[in-house]
C-alpha positions in Angstrom: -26.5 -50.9 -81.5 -26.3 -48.5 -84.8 -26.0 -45.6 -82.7 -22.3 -46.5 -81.4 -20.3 -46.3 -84.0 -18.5 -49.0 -83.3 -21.2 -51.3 -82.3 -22.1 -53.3 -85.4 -20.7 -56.6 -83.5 -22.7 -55.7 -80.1 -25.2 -57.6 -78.5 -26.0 -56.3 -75.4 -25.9 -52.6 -74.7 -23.1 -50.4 -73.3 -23.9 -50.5 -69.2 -24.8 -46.9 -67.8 -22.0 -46.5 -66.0 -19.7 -47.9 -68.4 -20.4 -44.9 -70.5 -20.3 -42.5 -68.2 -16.5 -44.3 -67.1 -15.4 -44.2 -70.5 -16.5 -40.8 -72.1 -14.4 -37.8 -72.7 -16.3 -35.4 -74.0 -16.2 -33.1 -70.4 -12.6 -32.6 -71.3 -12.4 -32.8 -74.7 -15.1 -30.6 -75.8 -12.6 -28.0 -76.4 -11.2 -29.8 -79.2 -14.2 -29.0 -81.5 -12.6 -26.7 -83.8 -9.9 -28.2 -84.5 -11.7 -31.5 -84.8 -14.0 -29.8 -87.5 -10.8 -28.0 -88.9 -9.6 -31.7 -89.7 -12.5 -32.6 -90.9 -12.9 -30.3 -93.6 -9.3 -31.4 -94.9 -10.0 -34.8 -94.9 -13.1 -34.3 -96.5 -11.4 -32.1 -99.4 -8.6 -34.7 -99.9 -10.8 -37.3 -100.1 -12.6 -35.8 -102.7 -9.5 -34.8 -104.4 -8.6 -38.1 -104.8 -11.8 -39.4 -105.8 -13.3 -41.1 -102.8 -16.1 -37.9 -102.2 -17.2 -36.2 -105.3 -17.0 -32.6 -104.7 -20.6 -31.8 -104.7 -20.3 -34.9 -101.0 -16.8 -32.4 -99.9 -19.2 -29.2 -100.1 -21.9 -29.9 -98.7 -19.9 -32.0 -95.7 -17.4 -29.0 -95.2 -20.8 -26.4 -95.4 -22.6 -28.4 -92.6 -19.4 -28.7 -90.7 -19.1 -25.0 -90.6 -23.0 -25.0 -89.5 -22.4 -27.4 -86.3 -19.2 -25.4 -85.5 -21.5 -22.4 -85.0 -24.0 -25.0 -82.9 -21.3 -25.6 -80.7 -20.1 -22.1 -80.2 -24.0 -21.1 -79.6 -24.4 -24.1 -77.0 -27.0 -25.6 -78.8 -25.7 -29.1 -79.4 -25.9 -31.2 -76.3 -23.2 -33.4 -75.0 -24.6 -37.0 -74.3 -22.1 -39.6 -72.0 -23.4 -42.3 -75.2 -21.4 -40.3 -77.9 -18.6 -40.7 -75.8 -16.2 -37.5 -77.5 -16.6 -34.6 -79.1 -15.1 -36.4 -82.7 -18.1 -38.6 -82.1 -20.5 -35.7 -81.3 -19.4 -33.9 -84.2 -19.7 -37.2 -86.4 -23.3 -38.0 -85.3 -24.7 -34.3 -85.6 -23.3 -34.4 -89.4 -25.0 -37.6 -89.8 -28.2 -36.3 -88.8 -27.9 -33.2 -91.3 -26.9 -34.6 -94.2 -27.6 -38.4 -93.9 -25.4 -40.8 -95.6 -23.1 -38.3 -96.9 -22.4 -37.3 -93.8 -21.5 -41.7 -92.7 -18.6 -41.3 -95.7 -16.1 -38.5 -93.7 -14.5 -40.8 -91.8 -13.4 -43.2 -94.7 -9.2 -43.9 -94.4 -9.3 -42.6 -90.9 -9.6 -43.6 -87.2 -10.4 -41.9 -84.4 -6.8 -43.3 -83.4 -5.2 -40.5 -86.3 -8.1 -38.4 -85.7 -7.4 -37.5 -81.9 -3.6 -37.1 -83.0 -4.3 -34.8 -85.4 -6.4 -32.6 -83.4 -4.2 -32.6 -79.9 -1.2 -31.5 -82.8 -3.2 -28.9 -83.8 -4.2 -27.5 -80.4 -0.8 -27.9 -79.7 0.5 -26.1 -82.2 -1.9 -23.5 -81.0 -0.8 -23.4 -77.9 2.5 -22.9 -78.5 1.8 -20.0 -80.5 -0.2 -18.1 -77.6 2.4 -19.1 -74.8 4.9 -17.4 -77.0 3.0 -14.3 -77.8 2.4 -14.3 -73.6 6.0 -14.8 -73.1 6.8 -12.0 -75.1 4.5 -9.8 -73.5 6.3 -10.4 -69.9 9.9 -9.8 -71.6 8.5 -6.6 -72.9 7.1 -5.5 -69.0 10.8 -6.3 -67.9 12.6 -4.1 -70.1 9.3 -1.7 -69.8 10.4 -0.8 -66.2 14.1 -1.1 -67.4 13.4 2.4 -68.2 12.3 3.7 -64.7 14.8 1.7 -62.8 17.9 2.2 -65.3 20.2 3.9 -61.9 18.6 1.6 -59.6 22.1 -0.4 -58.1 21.1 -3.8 -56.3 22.4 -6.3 -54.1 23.0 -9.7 -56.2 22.6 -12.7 -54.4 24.1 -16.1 -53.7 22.5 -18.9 -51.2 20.4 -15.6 -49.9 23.6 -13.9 -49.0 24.2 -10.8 -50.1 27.2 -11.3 -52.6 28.0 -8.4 -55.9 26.0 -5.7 -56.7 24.3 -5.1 -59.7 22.2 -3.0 -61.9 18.8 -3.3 -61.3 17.3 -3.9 -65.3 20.3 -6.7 -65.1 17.6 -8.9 -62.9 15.2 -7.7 -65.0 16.9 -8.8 -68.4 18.4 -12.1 -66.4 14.4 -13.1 -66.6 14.3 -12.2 -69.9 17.2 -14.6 -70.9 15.3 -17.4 -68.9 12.0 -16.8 -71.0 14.2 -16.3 -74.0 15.1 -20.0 -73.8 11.8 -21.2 -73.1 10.4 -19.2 -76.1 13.1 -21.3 -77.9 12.3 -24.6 -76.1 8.7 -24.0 -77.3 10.2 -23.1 -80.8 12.3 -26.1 -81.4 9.3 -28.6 -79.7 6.8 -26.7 -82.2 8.6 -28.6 -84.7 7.7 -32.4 -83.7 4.5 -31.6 -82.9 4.1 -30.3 -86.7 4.1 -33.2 -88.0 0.4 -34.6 -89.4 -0.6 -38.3 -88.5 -3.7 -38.0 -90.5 -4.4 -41.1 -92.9 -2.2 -43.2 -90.3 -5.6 -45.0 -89.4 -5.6 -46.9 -86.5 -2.4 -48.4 -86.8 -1.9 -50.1 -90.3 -2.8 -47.0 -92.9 -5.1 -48.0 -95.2 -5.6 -49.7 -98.5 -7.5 -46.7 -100.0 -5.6 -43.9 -102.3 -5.5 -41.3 -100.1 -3.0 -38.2 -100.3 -1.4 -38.0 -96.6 0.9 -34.6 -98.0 -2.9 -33.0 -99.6 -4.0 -32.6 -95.9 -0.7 -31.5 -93.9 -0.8 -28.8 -96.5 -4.2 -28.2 -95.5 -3.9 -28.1 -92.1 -0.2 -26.2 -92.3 1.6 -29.1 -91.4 5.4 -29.4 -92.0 5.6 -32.9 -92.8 3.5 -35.9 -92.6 4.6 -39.1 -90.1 6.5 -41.8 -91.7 5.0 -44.8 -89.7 1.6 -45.6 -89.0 1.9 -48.1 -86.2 3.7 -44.9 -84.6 1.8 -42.7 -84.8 -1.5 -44.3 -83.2 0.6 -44.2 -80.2 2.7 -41.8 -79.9 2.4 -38.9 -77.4 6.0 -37.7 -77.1 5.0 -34.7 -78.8 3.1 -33.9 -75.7 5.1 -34.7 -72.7 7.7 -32.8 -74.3 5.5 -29.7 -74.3 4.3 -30.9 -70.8 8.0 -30.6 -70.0 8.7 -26.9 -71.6 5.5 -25.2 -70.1 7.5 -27.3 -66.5 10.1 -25.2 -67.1 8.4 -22.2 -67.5 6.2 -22.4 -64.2 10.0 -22.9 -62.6 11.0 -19.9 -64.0 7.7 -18.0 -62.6 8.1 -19.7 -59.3 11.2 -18.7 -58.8 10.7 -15.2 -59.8 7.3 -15.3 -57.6 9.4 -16.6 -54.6 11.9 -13.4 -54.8 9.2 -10.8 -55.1 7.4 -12.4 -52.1 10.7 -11.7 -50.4 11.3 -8.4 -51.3 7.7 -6.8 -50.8 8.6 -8.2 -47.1 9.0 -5.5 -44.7 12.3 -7.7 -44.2 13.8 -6.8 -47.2 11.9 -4.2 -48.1 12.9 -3.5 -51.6 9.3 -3.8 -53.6 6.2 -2.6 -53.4 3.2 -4.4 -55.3 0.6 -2.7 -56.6 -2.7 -2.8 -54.6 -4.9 -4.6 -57.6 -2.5 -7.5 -57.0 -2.7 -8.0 -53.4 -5.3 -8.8 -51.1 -6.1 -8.5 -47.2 -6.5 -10.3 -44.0 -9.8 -11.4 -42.9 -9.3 -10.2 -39.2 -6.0 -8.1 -39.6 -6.4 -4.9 -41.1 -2.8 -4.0 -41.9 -2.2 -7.0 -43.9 -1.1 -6.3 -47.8 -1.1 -9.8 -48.8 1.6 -11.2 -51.7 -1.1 -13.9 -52.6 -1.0 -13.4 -56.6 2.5 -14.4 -56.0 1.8 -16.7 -53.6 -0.6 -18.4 -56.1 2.0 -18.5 -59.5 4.3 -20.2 -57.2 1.7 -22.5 -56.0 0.2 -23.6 -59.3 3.5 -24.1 -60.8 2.9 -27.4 -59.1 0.7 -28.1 -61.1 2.1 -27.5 -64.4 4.9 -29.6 -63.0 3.0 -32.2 -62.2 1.8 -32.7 -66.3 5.3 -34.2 -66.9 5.7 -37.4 -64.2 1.8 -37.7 -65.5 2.5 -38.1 -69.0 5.3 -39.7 -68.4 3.8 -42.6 -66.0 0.7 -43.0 -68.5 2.9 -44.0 -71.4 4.9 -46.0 -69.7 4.7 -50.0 -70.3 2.0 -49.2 -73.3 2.8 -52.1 -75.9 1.9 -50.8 -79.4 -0.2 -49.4 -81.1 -3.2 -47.6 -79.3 -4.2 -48.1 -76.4 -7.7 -46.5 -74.2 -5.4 -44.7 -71.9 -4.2 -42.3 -73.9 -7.5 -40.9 -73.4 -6.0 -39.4 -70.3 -3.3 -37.7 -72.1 -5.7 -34.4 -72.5 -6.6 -34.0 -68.5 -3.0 -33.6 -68.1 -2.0 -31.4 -70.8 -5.1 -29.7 -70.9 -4.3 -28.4 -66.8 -1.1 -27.2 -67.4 -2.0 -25.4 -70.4 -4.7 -23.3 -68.5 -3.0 -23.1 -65.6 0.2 -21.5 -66.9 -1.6 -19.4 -69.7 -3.9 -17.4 -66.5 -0.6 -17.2 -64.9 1.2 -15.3 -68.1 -2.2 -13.0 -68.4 -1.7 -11.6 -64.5 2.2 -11.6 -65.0 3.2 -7.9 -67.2 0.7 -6.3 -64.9 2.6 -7.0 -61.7 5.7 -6.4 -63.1 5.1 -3.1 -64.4 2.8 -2.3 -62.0 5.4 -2.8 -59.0 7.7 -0.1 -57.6 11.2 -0.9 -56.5 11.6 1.2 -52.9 14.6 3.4 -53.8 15.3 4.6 -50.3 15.0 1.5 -48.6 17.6 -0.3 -51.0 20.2 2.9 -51.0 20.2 2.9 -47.2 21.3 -0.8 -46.9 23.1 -1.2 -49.9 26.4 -0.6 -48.7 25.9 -3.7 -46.0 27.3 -7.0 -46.9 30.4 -5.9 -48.5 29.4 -6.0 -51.9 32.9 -4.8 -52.6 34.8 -7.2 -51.4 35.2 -9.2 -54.5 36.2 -5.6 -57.0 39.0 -5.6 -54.2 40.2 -8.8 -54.5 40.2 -8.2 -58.4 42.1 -4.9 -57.7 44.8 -7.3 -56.5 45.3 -9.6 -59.1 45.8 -7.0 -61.0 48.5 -5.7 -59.1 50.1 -9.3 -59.4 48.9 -10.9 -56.4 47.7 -14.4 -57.1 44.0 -15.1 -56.9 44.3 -17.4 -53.6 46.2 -14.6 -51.9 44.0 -11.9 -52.6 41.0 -13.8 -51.6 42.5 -14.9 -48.3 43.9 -11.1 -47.9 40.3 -9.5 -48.6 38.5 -12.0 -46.4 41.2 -11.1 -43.5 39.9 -7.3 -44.5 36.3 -8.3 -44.0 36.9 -9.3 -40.9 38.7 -6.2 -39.6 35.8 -4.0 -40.9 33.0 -6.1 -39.3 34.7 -6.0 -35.9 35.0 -2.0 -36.4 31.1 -1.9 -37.7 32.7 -0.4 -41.0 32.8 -0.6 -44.3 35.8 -2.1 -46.3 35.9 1.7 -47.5 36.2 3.1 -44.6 39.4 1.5 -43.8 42.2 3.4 -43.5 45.1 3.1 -45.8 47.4 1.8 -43.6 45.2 -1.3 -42.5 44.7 -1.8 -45.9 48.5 -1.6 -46.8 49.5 -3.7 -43.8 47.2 -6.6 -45.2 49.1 -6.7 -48.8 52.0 -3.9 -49.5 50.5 -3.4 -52.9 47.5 -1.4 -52.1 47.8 2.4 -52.5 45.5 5.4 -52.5 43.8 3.9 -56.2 42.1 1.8 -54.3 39.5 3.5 -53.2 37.8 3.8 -56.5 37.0 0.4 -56.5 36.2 0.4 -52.8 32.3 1.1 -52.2 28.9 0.2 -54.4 29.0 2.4 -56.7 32.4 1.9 -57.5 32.6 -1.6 -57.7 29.2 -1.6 -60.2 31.6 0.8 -62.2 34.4 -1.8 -62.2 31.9 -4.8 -63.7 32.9 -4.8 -67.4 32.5 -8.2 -68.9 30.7 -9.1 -71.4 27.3 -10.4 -69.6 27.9 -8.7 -66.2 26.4 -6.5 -64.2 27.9 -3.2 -64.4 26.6 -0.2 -66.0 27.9 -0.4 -69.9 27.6 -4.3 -70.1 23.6 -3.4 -69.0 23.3 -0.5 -71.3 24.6 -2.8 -74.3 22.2 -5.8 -73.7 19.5 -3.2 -72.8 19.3 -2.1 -76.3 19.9 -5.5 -77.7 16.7 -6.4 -75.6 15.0 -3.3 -77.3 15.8 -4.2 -80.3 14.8 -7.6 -80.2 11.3 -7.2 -78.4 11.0 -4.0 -81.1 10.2 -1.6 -78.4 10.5 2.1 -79.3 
């Protein structure tokens, strides 16, 4: 029984299938290095404070370093017996260095231990979605540059509703990864926070120096309770529930670029290396990239009512089905992070279909709304000028025309208070010109947060 590490009080061995129900180490392998990061720390606090000598620290950190490389070569074998990889890890030191190898996990459990590393991983985590992020706000405002005269149609409920410039989709996506850059940011800061020398729930009794390894291992701060601690997974299903977010945000956008690279809308074309064909129809230029960020988002989505359900009810402290917690996390984390990869690529890589879009972009009245505003600020109250441009709609979709193509007189016999001005607020272009609030659409509004964009992603 001396090869469990927990089975001094075992009489009977662990059933076969038993082990193979309760390991981990198919998932959590991935945890080595920052299992062995952790390790190292521990080992140098504990000989700072007297429980290793340093000659024990040395020569435990040295052959830690050693099985890292094992593990990174493939030549240390998982085993369902060893159950993790803190376990493998453990048991391979043991067998290099002997009893100085049996002293690392003094004033720790594997309780503080697994905390420590999933905080770690986290951590990193975080820090490569943000770098990923970043990259697909810099292909936005990339091809900001190609389409900066491109005028589109703005929609609401799939209707066509105000035009806009194009880069002001472009930097509206931007403004949505913004936040979850800052979601990330402000989450990043709970799951700083080192649980190592919690134990398994109680601390310990030994003189240990909690604030010598979060400086270590670049934590912010160390947790104040122990019984916490061992339980607590918070940390992750609020990352669970920012990388959610994100996968909306590329579903969405997904789901309007399948739209427009239909022949329907016919406003984008994607670049073939994205795209695939039809087994038995040859003209087919399939959106399934696309089709495939919008699908997974699912399952990034689905980490959150996971984590969620698998805490739920869990009486303190620790408890075995946290050892869950990873197949969760550990799916959205990859599944996201390959979407990110594909995602500058497509964007910069597609081509907005000028023609198309200038040859429809005068249906839908996209005007109609700068004409209404053209009232009020002739004095007519809001109500009135909506009910007078709607009437004005009307007339021009029962003469197949535009609201520009009115003549004056129809216009003037709808509200007295139109005159010739109005037609340079009548039409697309015009009524982009008109936008001027801080935020919208129109041309300078664009141009301003264009540059702020520049600035910010410190693009040349």
């Amino acid at each position: 029984m001396s090869a469990k590490a927990w089975g001094g009080r075992f009489a009977e061995k662990t059933d076969a299938r038993v082990e193979a129900f309760t390991e981990s180490i198919s998932f959590d392998a991935r945890l080595a290095d920052v299992d062995i990061r952790g390790s190292q720390a521990h080992a140098r606090m504990l000989a700072k404070v007297g429980l290793l000598t340093d000659d024990e620290a040395v020569l435990i950190v040295s052959a830690l370093d050693e099985i890292r490389g094992e593990i990174g070569r493939g030549e240390l074998p998982f085993r369902a017996e060893l159950e993790d990889i803190h376990m493998h890890i453990e048991s391979r030191l043991i067998e290099r260095i002997g009893d100085v190898g049996r002293k690392l996990h003094t004033a720790r459990s594997r309780n503080d231990q697994v905390s420590t590393d999933l905080r770690l991983y986290v951590r990193e985590a975080i820090d490569r979605l943000d770098e990923l992020l970043t990259n697909v706000q810099r292909a936005f405002v990339i091809r900001g540059e190609t389409d900066a005269e491109v005028i589109l149609p703005g929609y609401t409920h799939l209707q066509r509703a105000q035009p806009v410039m194009a880069v002001h989709y472009w930097l509206a996506y931007c403004e949505k990864f913004q936040r979850d850059r800052d979601r990330l940011a402000d989450c990043r800061k709970r799951v700083n926070v080192s649980p190592l020398g919690c134990a398994a729930l109680a601390g310990t009794s030994l003189p240990i120096d909690r604030e010598e390894t979060a400086k270590l291992l670049g934590f912010d701060t160390v947790a104040a309770n122990s019984l916490d601690v061992s339980s607590d997974r918070d940390f992750l299903i609020e990352t669970a529930s920012c990388l959610a977010l994100v996968a909306a945000h590329l579903s969405g956008w997904a789901e309007e670029w399948i739209l427009w690279n239909t022949t329907e809308f016919g406003f984008l074309t994607l670049p073939d290396a994205f795209t695939t064909g039809s087994s038995i129809m040859p003209q087919k230029k399939n959106p399934d990239i696309l089709e495939l960020i919008r699908g997974k988002s699912a399952r990034v989505m689905a980490a959150v009512p996971q984590l969620l359900i698998l805490v739920k009810g869990l009486p303190l402290a620790y408890n075995r089905d946290l050892q869950e917690d990873k197949l969760a996390l550990f799916a959205a984390l990859d599944t996201l992070t390959a979407c990110l990869e594909l995602m500058p690529a497509i964007v910069t890589g597609a081509t907005l279909n000028r023609d198309t879009i200038v040859a429809r972009l005068e249906e839908g009245f996209l005007d109609a709304t700068t004409l209404m505003e053209y009232l009020i600020l002739r004095g007519v109250p809001m109500r009135t000028g909506h009910e007078t441009v709607g009437k004005l709609v009307a007339l021009a979709e029962s003469r197949s025309c535009r609201l520009a193509d009115l003549p004056l007189d129809d216009l003037q016999k709808a509200c007295d208070v139109i005159d010739s001005a109005v037609y340079t607020v009548l039409g697309t272009e015009n009524a982009v010109k008109a936008l001027q609030s801080y935020g919208s659409g129109g041309r300078d509004a664009v141009t301003e947060q264009f540059a702020a964009w520049r600035e910010r992603l410190t693009l040349p």
